[in-house]
SERO-35673 format. One record per residue (C-alpha): residue number from 1; residue in one letter; x negated, y negated, z negated. Coordinates in steps of 0.1 Angstrom, whole numbers. Example, Ala and Ser with C-alpha at 12.3 -4.5 7.8 and 13.67 -1.06 7.14 Angstrom:
BEGIN
<pt 1; "A"; <-123; 45; -78>>,
<pt 2; "S"; <-137; 11; -71>>,
end
This chain:
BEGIN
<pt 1; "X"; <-1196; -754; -1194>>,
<pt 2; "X"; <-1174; -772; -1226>>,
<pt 3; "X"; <-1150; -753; -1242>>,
<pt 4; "X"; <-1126; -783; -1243>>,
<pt 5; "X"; <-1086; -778; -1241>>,
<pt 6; "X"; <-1062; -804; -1233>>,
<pt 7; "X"; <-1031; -797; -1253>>,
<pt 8; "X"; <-996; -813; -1263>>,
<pt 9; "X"; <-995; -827; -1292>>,
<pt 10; "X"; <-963; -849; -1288>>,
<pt 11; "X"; <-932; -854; -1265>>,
<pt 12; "X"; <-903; -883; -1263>>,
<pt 13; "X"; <-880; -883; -1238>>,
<pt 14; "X"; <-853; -908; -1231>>,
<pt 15; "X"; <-815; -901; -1213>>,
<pt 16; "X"; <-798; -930; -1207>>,
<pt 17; "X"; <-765; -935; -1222>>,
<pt 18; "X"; <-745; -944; -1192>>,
<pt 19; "X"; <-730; -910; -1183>>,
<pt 20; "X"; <-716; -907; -1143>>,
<pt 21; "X"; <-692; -877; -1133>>,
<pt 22; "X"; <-689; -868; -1096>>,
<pt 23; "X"; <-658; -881; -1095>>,
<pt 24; "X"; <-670; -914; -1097>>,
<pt 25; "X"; <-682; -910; -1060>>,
<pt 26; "X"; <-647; -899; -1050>>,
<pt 27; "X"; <-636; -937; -1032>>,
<pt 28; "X"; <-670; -940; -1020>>,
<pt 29; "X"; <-672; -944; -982>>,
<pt 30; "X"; <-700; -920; -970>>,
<pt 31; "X"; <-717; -924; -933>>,
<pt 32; "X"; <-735; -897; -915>>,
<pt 33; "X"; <-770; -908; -899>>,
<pt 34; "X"; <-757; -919; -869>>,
<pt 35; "X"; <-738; -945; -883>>,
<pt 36; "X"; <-701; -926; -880>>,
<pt 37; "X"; <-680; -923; -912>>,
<pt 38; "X"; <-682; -885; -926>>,
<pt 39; "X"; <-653; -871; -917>>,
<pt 40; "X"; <-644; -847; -943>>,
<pt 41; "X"; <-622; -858; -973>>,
<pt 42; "X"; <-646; -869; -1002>>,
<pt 43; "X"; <-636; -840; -1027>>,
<pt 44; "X"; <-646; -813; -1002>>,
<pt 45; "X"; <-680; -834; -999>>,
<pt 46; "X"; <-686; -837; -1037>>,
<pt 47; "X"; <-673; -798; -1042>>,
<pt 48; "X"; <-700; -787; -1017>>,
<pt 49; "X"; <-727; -808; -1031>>,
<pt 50; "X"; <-720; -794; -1071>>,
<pt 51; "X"; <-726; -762; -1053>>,
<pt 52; "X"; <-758; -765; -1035>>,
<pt 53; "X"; <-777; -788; -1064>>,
<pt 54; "X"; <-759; -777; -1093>>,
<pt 55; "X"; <-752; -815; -1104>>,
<pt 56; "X"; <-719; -822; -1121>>,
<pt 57; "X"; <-731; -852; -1134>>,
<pt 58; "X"; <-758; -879; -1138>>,
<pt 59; "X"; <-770; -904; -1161>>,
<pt 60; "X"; <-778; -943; -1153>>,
<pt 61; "X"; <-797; -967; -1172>>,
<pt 62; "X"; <-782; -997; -1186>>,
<pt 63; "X"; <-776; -1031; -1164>>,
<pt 64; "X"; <-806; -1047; -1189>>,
<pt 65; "X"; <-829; -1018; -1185>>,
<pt 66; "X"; <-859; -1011; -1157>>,
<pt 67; "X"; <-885; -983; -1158>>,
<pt 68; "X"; <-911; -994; -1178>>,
<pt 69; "X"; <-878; -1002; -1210>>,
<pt 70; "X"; <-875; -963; -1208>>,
<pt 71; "X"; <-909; -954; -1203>>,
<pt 72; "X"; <-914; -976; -1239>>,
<pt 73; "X"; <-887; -958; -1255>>,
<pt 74; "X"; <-901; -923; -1245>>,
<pt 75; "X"; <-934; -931; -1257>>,
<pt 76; "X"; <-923; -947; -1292>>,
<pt 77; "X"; <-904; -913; -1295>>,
<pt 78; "X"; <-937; -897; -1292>>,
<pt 79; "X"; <-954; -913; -1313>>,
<pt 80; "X"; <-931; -912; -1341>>,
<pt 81; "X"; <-922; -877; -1342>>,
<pt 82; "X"; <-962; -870; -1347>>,
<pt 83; "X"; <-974; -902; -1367>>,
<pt 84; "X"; <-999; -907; -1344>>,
<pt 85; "X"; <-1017; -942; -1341>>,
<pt 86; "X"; <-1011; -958; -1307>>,
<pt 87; "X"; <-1040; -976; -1308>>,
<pt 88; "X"; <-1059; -947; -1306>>,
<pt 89; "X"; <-1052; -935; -1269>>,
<pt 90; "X"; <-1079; -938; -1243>>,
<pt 91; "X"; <-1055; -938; -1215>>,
<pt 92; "X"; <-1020; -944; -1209>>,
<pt 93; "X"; <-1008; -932; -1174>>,
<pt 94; "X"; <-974; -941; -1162>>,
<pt 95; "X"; <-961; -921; -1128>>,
<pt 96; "X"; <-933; -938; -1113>>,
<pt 97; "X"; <-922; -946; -1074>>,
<pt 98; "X"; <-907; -982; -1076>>,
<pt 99; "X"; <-918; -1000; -1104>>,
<pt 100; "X"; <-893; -1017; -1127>>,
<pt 101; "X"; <-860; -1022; -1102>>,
<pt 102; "X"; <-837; -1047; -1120>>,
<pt 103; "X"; <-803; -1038; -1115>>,
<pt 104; "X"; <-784; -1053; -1085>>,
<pt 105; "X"; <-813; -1051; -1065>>,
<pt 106; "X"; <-837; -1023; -1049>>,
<pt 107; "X"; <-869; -1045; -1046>>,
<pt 108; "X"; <-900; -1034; -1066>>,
<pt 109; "X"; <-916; -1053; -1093>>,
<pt 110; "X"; <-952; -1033; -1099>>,
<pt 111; "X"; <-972; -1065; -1109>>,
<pt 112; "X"; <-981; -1063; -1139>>,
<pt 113; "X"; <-983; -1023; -1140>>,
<pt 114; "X"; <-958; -1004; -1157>>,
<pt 115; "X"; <-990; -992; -1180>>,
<pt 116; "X"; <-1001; -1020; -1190>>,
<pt 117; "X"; <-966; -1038; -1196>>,
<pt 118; "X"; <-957; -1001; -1217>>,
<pt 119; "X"; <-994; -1011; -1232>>,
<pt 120; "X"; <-983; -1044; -1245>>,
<pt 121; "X"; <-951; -1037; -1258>>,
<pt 122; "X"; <-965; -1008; -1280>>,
<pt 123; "X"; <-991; -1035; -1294>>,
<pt 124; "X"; <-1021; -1016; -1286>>,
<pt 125; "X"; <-1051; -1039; -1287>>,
<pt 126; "X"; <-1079; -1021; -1280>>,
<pt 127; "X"; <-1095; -1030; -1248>>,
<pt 128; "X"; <-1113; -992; -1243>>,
<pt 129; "X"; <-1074; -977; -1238>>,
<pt 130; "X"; <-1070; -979; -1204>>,
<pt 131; "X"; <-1035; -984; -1188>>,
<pt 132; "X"; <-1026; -975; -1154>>,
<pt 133; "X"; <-1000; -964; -1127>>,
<pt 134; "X"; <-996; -934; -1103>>,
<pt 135; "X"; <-969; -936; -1079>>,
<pt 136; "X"; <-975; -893; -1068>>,
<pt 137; "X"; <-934; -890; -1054>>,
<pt 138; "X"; <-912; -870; -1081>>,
<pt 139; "X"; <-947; -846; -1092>>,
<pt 140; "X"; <-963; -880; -1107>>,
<pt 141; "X"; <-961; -873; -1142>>,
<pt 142; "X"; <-974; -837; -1135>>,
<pt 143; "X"; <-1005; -855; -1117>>,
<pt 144; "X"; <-1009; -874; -1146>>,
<pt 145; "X"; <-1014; -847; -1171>>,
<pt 146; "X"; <-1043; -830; -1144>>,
<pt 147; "X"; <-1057; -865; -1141>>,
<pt 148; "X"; <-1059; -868; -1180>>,
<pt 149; "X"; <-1074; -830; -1180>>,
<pt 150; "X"; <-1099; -841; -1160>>,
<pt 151; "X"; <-1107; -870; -1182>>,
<pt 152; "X"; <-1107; -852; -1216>>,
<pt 153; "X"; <-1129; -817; -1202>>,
<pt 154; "X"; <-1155; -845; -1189>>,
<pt 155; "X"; <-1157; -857; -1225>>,
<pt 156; "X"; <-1145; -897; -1215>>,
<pt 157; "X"; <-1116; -895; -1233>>,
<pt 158; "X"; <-1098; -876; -1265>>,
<pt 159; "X"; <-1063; -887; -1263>>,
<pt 160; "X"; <-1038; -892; -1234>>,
<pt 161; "X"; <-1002; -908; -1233>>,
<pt 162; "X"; <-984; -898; -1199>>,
<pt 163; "X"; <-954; -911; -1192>>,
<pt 164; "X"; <-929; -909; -1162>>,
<pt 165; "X"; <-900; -932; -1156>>,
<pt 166; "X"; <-881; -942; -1133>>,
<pt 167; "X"; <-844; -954; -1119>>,
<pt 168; "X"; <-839; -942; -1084>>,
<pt 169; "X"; <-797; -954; -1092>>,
<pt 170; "X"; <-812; -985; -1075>>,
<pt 171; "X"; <-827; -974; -1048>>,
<pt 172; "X"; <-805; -949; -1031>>,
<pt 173; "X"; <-781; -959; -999>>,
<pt 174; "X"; <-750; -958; -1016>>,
<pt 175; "X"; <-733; -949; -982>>,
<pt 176; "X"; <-758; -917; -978>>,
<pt 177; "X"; <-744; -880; -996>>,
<pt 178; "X"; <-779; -879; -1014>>,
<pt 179; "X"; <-772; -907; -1033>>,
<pt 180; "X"; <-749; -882; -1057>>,
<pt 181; "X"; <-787; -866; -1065>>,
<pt 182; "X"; <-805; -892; -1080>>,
<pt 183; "X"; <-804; -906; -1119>>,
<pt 184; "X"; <-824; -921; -1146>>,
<pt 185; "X"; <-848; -913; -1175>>,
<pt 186; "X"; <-882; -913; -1190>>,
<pt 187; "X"; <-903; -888; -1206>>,
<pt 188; "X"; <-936; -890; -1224>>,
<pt 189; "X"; <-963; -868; -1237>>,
<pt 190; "X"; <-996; -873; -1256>>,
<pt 191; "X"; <-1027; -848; -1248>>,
<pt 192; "X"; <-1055; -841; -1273>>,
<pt 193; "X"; <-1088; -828; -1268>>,
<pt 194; "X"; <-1091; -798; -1286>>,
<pt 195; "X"; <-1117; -767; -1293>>,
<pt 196; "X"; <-1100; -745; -1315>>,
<pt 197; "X"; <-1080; -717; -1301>>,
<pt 198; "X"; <-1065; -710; -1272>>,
<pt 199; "X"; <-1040; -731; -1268>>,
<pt 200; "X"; <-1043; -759; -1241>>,
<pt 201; "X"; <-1042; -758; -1198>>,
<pt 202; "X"; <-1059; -731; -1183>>,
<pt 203; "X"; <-1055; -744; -1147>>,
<pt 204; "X"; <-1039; -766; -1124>>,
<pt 205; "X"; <-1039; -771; -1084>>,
<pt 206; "X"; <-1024; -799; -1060>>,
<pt 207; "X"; <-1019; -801; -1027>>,
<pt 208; "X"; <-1007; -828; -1004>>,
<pt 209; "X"; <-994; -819; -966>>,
<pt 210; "X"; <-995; -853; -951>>,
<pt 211; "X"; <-996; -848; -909>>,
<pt 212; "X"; <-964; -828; -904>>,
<pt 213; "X"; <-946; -836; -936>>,
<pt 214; "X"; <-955; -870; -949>>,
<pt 215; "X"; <-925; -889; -939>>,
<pt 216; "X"; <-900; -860; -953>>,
<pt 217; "X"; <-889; -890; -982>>,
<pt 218; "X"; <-890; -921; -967>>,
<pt 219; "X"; <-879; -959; -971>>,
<pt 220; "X"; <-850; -969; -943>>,
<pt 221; "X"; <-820; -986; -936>>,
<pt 222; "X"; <-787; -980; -947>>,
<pt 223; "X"; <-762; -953; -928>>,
<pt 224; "X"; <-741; -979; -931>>,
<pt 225; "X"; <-745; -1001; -900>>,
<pt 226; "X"; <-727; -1036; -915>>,
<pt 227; "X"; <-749; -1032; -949>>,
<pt 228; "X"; <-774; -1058; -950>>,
<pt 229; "X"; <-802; -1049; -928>>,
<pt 230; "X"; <-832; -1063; -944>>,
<pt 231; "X"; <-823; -1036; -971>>,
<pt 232; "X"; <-839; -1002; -974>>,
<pt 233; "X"; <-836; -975; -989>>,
<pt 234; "X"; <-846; -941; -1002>>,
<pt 235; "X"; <-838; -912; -976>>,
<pt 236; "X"; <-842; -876; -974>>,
<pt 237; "X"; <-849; -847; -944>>,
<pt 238; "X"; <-828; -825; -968>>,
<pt 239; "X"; <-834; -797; -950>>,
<pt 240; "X"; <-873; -798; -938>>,
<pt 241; "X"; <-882; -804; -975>>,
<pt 242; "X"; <-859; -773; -988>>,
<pt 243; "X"; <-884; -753; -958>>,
<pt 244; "X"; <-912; -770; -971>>,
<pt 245; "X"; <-911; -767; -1005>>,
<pt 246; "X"; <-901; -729; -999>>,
<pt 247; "X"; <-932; -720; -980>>,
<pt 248; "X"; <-952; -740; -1001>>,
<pt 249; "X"; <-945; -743; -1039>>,
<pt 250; "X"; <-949; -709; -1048>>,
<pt 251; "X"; <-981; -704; -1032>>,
<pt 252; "X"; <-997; -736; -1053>>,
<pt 253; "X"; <-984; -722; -1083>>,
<pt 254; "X"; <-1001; -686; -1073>>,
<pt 255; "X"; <-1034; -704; -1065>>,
<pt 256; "X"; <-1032; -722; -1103>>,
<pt 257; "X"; <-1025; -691; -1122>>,
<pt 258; "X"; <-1052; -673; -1103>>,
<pt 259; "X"; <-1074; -703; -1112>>,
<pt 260; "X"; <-1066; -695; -1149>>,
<pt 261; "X"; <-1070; -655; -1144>>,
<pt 262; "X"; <-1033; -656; -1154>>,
<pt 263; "X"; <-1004; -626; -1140>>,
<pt 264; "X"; <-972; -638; -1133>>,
<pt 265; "X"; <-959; -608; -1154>>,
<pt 266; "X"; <-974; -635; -1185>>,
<pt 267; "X"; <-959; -660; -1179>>,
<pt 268; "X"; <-929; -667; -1201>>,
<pt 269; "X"; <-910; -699; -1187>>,
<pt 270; "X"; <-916; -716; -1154>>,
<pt 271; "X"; <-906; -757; -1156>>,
<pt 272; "X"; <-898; -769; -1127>>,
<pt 273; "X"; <-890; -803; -1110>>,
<pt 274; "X"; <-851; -806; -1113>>,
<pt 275; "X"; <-848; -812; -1075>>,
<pt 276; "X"; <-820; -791; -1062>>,
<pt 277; "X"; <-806; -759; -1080>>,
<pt 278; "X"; <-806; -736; -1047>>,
<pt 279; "X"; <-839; -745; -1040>>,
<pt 280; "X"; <-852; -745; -1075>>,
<pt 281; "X"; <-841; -712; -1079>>,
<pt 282; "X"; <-854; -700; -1042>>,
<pt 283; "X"; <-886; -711; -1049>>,
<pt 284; "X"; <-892; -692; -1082>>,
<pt 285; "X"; <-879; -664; -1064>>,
<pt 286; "X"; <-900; -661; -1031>>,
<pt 287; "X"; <-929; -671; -1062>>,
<pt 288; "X"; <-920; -634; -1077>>,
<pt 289; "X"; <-920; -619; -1042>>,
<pt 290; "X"; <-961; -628; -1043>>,
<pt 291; "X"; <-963; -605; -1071>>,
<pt 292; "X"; <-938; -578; -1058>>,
<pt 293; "X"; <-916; -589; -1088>>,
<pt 294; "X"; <-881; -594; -1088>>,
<pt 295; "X"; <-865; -626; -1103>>,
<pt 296; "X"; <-836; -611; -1122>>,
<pt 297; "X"; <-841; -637; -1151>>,
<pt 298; "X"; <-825; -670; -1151>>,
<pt 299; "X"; <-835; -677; -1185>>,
<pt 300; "X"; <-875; -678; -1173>>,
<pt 301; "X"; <-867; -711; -1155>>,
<pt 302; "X"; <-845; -737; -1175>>,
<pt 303; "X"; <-826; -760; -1160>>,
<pt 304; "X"; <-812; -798; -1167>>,
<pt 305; "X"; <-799; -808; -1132>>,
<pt 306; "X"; <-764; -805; -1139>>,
<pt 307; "X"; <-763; -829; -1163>>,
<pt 308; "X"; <-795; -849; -1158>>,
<pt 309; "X"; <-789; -852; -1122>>,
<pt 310; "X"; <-830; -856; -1109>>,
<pt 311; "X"; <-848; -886; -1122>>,
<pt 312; "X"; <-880; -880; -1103>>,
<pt 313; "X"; <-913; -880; -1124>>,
<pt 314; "X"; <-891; -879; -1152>>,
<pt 315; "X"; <-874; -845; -1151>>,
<pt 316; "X"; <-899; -821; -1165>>,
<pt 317; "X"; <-917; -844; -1191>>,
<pt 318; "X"; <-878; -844; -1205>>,
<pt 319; "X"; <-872; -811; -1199>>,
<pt 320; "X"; <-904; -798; -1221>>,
<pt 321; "X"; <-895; -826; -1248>>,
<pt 322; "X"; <-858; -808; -1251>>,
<pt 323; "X"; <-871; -777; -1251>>,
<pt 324; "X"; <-898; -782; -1278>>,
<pt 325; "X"; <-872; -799; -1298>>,
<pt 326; "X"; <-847; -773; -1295>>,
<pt 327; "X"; <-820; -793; -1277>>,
<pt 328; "X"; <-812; -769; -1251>>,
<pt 329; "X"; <-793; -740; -1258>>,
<pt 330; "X"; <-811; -706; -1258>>,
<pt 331; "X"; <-842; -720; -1245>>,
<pt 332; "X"; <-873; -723; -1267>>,
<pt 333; "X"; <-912; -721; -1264>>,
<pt 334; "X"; <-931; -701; -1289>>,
<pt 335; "X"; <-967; -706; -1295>>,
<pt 336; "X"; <-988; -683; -1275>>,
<pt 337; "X"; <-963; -683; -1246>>,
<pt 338; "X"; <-976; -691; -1208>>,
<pt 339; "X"; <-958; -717; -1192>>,
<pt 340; "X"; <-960; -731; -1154>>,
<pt 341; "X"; <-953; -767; -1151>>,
<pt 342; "X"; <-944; -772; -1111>>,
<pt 343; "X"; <-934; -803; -1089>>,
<pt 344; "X"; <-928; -812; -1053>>,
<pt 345; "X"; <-922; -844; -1038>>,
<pt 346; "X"; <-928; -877; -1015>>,
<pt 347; "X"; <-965; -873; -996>>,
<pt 348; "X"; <-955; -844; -993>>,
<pt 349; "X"; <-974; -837; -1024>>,
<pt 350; "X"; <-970; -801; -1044>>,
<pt 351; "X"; <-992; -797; -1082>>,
<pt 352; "X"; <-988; -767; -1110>>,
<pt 353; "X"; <-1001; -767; -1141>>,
<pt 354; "X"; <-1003; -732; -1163>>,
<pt 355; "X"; <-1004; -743; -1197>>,
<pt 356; "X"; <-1005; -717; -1233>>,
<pt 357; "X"; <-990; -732; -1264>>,
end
């Protein structure tokens, strides 16, 4: 067996300028599923919803922006915070759900791929670096750092660029109470093979619970019954998937750190997909109940929902490019520390990573 480590050499994220409040959702006319206006006043609505996701605000990507614009941006940031050559990746693996959505509109545009569009704006030439997509639901960029493991421990590659991006602003239902979850963003990372030390993943697991759950995110009409009907849309069974990812998210993340031989008791900060902020939190505490632990520690699990909003694939690549770079206040990895990288989303699919710096 090789002793080969996949490890992080460099990070870029990118937040999109365009900043959006809750109050902007204030006039908006909301609709229950069945097609009836919601009947409470929209401040109660908004007040609730700060409460249960923690979101105060979101950000948006420009009117001349689509995914694969950030996704370029994140990368470039990578690469020049570590002077490495792009032309020297063997893969570059973009996770996204919808391709690049030009604004105004909610259809997908996937052909070319996001990779190799990404590919060609960085100028990479070389044929051998392979560029392709993974549409995984919102644990896509964590799928594509396992899928680049598995390509650097089997000796076929040395250096990875992941990258997730995408801009679910245009593809909610406007008229649907989840819309006020969903934002913007990109974040990238580059992964080296290395042999020295001990630094690197130690494990990963995924899971995907298709026949009961698949349809828990799905694409459907508008709650709003004179919006155009052709039109559809991303939805939500709110509450099945807070059950779901409950019963299942902290046992995938057990089964990785027993993979790597790792105690919970080691691990220093748990990132986690910035779904919800109830559930976030929930999850890492029914994940300390496996150990008989108590979570008393908010600090072990840092959050960016409340002013991120959740970007799908792109939450935790940002949220590990922040923290490495010390833009988030009080929170900071130090080498040697044990991390677990965690997602949950469309499929229904679930991944962990346990990673030492």
């Amino acid at each position: 067996m090789n002793n080969i480590k996949s490890i992080f050499v460099a990070t870029g994220s990118y937040i999109p300028e365009s900043i959006i409040p809750n109050s902007n959702f204030l006039e908006q006319n909301f609709f229950e599923k069945s097609g009836e206006r919601v009947e409470k006043d929209n401040a109660t609505v908004i007040e609730k919803f700060k409460d249960i996701s923690g979101i105060a605000e979101r950000r948006y990507a420009a009117v001349d922006q689509v995914a694969s614009d950030m996704g370029y941006i994140a990368a470039t940031k990578a690469f020049s915070s570590s002077g490495i050559n792009p032309e020297t990746m063997d893969y570059i693996i973009v996770a996204h759900n919808f391709g690049d959505v030009a604004f105004g509109s909610n259809r997908s545009d996937t052909v070319p791929t996001l990779a190799s569009r990404i590919k060609q704006r960085l100028g990479i030439k070389n044929p051998d670096c392979v560029a392709y997509d993974l549409p995984f639901g919102c644990p896509g960029w964590v799928q594509g750092i396992i899928q680049a493991d598995y390509f650097i421990r089997s000796g076929d590659a040395k250096r990875v660029l992941v990258i997730g991006t995408e801009t679910l602003s245009r593809v909610f239902d406007k008229y649907d109470r989840d819309s006020m979850l969903y934002s913007d963003g990109a974040g990238a990372t580059i992964l080296y093979a290395s042999t020295d030390g001990e630094a690197g993943i130690l494990a990963h697991k995924t899971q995907t619970y298709a026949i009961d759950h698949c349809s828990l995110l799905a694409m459907q009409q508008s709650y709003n019954d004179e919006h155009v009907r052709d039109d559809i849309f991303l939805k939500m069974n709110g509450r099945k998937l807070y059950e779901f990812a409950l019963t299942t998210v902290p046992m995938v993340v057990k089964a990785a750190l027993d993979k790597a031989g790792v105690h919970l008791s080691e691990i220093k900060k748990v990132l986690i997909h910035q779904a919800n902020d109830k559930m976030d939190a929930a999850i890492v505490d029914r994940l300390f109940k496996l150990y008989d632990m108590e979570y008393t520690d908010p600090a072990i699990m840092p959050m960016t929902i409340s002013w991120l909003g959740n970007s799908s694939v792109a939450t935790v690549p940002t949220l590990l490019d922040l923290m490495l770079k010390g833009k988030i206040k009080d929170q900071g990895i130090n080498p040697g520390d044990k991390v677990v990288i965690a997602s949950v989303g469309a499929g229904m699919n679930i991944n962990a990573v346990i990673y030492q710096f």
